[in-house]
N, C-alpha and C positions, 0 to 999 in steps of 0.2 A: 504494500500500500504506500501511495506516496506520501512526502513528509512535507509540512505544512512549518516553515520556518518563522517563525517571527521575531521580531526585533527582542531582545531580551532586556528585562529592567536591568538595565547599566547600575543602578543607582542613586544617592545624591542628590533626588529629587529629579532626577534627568525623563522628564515623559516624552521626548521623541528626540531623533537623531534626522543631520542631512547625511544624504549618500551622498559621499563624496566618490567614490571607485568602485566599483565591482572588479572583481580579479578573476572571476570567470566569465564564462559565457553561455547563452542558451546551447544545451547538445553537450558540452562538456563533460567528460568522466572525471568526478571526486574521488581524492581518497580524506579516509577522515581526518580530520581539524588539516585540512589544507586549507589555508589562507583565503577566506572569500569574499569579505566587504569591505570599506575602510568607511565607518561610520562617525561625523562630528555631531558633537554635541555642544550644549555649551563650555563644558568643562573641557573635554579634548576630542583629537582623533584617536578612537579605538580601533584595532584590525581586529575581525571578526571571523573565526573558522566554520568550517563546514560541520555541523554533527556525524555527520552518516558518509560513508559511500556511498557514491550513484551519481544518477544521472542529472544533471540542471534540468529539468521539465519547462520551467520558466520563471525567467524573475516581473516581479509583479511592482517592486518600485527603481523606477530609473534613475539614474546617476542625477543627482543637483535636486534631488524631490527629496522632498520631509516625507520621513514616516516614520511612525506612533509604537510607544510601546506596544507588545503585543499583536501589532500590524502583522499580516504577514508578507515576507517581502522574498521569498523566493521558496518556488516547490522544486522538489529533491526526491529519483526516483530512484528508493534504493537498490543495489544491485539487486538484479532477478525479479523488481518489481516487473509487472505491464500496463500497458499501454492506457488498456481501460480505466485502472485505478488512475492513470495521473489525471486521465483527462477529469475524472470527477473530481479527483482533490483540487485543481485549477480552476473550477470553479463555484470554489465553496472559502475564497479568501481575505470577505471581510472582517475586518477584527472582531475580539468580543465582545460583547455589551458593556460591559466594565473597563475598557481599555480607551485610554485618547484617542479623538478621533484625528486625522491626521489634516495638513495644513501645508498649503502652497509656501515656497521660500519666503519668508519674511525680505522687504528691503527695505534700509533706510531711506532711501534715496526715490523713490518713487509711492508715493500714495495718493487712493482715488480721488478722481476730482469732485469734487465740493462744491455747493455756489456759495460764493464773496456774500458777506453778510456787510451792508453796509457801518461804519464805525459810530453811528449814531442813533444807531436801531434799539428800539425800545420792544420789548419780547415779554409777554406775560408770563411768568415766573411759575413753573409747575411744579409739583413737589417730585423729586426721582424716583424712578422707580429701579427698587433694588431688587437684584438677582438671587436667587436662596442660594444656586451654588453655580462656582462661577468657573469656567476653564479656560487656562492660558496657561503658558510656561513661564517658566520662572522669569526669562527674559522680558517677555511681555507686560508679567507685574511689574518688573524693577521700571520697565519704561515709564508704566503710570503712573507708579510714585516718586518719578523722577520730575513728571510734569505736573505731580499734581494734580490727578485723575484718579477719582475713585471708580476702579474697575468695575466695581458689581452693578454701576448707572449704565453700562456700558452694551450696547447689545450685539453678539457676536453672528459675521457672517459667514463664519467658518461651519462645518459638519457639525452638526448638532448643538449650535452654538456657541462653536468656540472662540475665543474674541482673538486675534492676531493684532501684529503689530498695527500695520494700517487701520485697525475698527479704533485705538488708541489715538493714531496720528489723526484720525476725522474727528475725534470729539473735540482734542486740542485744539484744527483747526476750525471749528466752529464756535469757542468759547469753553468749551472744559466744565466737567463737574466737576467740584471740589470733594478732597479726598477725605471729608469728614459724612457722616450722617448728619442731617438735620435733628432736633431733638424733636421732639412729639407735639411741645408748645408752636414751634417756627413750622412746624407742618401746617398745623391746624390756620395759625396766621397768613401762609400763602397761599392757602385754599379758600380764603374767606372772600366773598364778592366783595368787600364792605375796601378791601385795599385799596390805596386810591393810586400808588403809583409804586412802577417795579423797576428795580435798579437796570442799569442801561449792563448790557453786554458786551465787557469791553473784548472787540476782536480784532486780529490781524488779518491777511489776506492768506489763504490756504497755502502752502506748499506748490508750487507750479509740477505739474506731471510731464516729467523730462521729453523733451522733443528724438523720436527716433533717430540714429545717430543715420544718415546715409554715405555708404562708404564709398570711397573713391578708387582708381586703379590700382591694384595692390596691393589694399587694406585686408585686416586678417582679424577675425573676431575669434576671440578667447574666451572662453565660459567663466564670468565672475562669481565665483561658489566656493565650498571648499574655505582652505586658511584663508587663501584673500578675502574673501567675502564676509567671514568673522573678526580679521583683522580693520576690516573698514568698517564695519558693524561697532567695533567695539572704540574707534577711534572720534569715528563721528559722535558717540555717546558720550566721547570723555569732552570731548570740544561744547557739544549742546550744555552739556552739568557741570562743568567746573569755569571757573573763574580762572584762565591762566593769566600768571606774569613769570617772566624768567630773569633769575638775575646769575651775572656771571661776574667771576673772579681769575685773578693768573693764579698758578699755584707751581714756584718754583722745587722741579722734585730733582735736582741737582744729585744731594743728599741721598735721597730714595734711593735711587740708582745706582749709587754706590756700595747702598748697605742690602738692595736685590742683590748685587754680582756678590757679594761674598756670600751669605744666605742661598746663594744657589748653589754654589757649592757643596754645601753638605744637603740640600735637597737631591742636588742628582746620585747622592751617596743609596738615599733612600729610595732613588726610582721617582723623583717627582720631579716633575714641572714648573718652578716657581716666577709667576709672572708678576706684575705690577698689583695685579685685581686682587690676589687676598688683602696687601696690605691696605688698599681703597676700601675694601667692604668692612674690613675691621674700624678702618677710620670713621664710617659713616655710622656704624653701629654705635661707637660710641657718642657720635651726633646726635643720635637717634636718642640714645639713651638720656642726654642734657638738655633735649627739645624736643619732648615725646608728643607734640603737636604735631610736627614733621611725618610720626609715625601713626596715622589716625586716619580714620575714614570717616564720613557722614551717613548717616542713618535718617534718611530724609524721611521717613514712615513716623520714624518717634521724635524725628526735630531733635535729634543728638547725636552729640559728637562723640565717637568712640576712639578714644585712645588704647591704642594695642599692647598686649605687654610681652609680644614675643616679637621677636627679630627674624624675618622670613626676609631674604633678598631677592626680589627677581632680576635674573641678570639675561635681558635681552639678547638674544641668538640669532644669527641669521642663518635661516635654512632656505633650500629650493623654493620650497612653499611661501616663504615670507620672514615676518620677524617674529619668533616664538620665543616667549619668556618663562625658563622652568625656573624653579624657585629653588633657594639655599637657607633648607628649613634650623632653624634654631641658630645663626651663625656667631651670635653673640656666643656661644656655650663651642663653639670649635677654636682650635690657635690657628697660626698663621696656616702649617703645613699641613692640619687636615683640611681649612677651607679649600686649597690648593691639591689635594686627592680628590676631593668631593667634587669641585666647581669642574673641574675638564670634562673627568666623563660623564656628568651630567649634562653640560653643554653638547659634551658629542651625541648622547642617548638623544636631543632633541632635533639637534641638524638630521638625525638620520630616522627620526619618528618613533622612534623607540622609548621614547619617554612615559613614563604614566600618566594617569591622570592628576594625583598627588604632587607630583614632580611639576606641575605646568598651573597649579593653581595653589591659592592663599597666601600669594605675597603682601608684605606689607609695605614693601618701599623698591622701586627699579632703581639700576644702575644699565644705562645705555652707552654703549659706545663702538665706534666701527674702526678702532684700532690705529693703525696707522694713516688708515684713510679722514678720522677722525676731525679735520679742518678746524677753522680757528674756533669757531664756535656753534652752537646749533639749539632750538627751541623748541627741545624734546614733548613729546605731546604726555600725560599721566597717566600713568596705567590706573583705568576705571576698576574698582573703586578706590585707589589711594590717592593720599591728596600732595603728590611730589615724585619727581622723578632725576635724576640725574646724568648728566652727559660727561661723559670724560673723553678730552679731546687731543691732539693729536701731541707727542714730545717735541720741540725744536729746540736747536740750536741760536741762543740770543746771547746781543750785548746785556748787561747790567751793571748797572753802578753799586757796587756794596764796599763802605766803610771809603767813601771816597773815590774806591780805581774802579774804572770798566774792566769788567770782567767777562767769562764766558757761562752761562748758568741754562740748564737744560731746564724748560719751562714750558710750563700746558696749562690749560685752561678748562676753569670748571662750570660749566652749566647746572642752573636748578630751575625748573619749571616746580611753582607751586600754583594750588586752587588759595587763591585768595578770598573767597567764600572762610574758608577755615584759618590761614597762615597769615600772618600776616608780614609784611615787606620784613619789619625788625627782625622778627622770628626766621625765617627764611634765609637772609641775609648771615645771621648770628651762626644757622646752621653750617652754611656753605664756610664761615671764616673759621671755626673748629673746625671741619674737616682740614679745610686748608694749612691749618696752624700743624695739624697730627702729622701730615706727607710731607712738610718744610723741614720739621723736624721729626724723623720717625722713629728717633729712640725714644719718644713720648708715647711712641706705640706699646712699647713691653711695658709702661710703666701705668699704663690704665688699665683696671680693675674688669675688664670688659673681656 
């Protein structure tokens, strides 16, 4: 009999995954847990095996489509099944009652068109009507509590009404429910005929619905899904919610440099790698630790500010796919030479996809930087939900004046993009010049408690 594959609960609250790959094909011979989907979620990309040997019957969701826990998204005919059983099993492949129902790609970038409500429109005030229970993905909620939209006014035009991004971005641009319940008193009041006048609706102008691109001789169109597609998801999200400013400093690591080359020495005794970036993530830790605002997120639901009290660093990676940031959990509690075993083949586990889900979420503070390539400066964008992120830029060779003579001092420059919503310029500022004070001088390094 054939098998009825469905998306498996991943976890973590995750109710549906995009296909990003399938690694077979219809007609294919499986053997079991052969490599067969490559599934993202919001938290990561998972590779997904075969249970069974046999045959691909047919996959039922296509590459760049959402589908739902429990979904089923590929029949499988095990060896020595026939023919007859698949064809019944293929079409008996809607999920179960109980399971999400499944939902076209979310994009930021495109939502339905709307009509312009003029800015002076006066609209008779209805009381909302709330939903008993409401289905969206986690992503979807965070949107509306990001704008300020209580989801459950919300009416979904998704399967069985499930609200998607876009049903979020239409209330927004229409004016928006606020993300509280009215009380039972303010109900009663705007239902009363006796009101004589109802607050004016303040709105913008919708979203414009992007003009199809038409291509010229040449041009090559590329499927935006996958990492790209979550990486501009999640960038556009951090631009719409945060408040950036960037402030930048030199930070002469002369010094540093000299006290790496000896220190690497007895690292390659041990078989390790020792670069610039442990002694930067140590330094910023301890920043962290003196300006634990720097290390906080916003809890826009409860209108609080959450100061974190563990030290996760995400250090930004560039892979094929894009820029993926696995995180360096607890680093406060490693020394120089374990951050320095941990961070490589962690980095490498991500360039090559191999990373976990763990590994790729719960940072509390990034550290960006593209090495040598690294240029004089740059205005890193914040990884949502932290409110700061860091750019470390390129070494050069400079004149400097110290104690009088021109000298020659090996000199870089440091970036901090914070959400000024939360940090403020001093705060920010304060942090970036501790770090900078710890790498000028980095026998100040052995000598914090960190």
């Amino acid at each position: 009999m054939a098998i009825e594959f469905r998306l498996p609960d991943i976890g973590e609250g995750v109710v549906e995954g995009e296909i990003v790959r399938w690694l077979i094909n219809e007609g294919d011979t499986l053997r079991e847990d052969q490599p067969m989907v490559e599934v993202m979620t919001d938290k990561a990309t998972v590779e997904i095996p075969t249970p069974k040997a046999g045959r691909v019957a047919r996959i039922l969701v296509p590459q760049g489509k959402i589908c739902a826990v429990g979904q089923v998204m590929v029949v499988i005919e095990p060896s020595g099944g026939g023919a007859a059983a698949t064809a019944a099993a293929t079409t008996g492949h809607q999920p179960p009652a109980n399971a999400a129902a499944p939902t076209p790609p979310s994009s930021a970038y495109a939502t339905p068109a709307v009509p312009a409500m003029a800015p002076s429109l006066v609209v008779p005030v209805a009381a909302p009507q709330f939903q008993a229970k409401v289905l969206a993905t986690p992503a979807t909620r965070q949107l509306a509590r990001t704008l300020n939209i209580d989801i459950r006014t919300i009416a979904g035009t998704g399967p069985g009404g499930r609200i998607s991004r876009e049903d979020v971005q239409r209330v927004y641009s229409q004016g928006g429910a606020v993300s509280r319940a009215p009380s039972p008193a303010k109900e009663a009041a705007v239902a009363s005929p006796t009101v004589s006048a109802a607050p004016a609706i303040a709105t913008s102008a919708p979203p414009a619905v992007p003009t199809p691109v038409v291509l010229g001789a040449g041009d090559e169109r590329i499927a935006f899904r996958g990492v790209r597609k979550k990486i501009a998801d999640n960038m556009l999200r951090s631009t719409q919610s945060a408040a950036h400013f960037t402030y930048v400093e030199e930070c002469d690591v002369t010094d540093l440099i000299a006290i790496r080359d000896r220190a690497q020495k007895r690292a390659g005794e041990r078989g390790i790698k020792l670069t610039y970036l442990p002694f930067i993530i140590k330094a910023v830790v301890s920043g962290l630790k003196k300006y634990p605002i720097v290390n906080a997120t916003l809890d826009v639901s409860r209108e609080e500010i959450v100061l974190r009290k563990n030290y996760h660093i995400g250090v930004a990676t560039a892979t094929q796919s894009g820029l993926i940031v696995p995180v360096l959990r607890d680093a406060d509690k490693l020394s120089l030479y374990q951050i320095a075993e941990t961070v490589g083949p962690l980095a490498e586990r991500a360039r090559t996809g191999k990373a976990s889900r763990d590994e790729l979420t719960g940072s509390t503070f990034t550290i960006t930087s593209l090495g040598k390539l690294g240029g004089m400066l740059a205005t890193p964008i914040i990884n949502f939900p932290e409110v700061a992120i860091m750019g470390v830029h390129k070494i050069k060779e400079v004149p400097a004046v110290r104690d009088g003579t021109i000298v020659i001092r090996q000199v870089m420059n440091l970036s901090i993009s914070l959400d000024h919503r939360i940090v403020d310029g001093y705060e920010g500022a304060m942090f970036l010049q501790h770090v900078v004070a710890l790498l000028e001088d980095p026998t100040q390094l052995f000598m914090e408690l960190v």
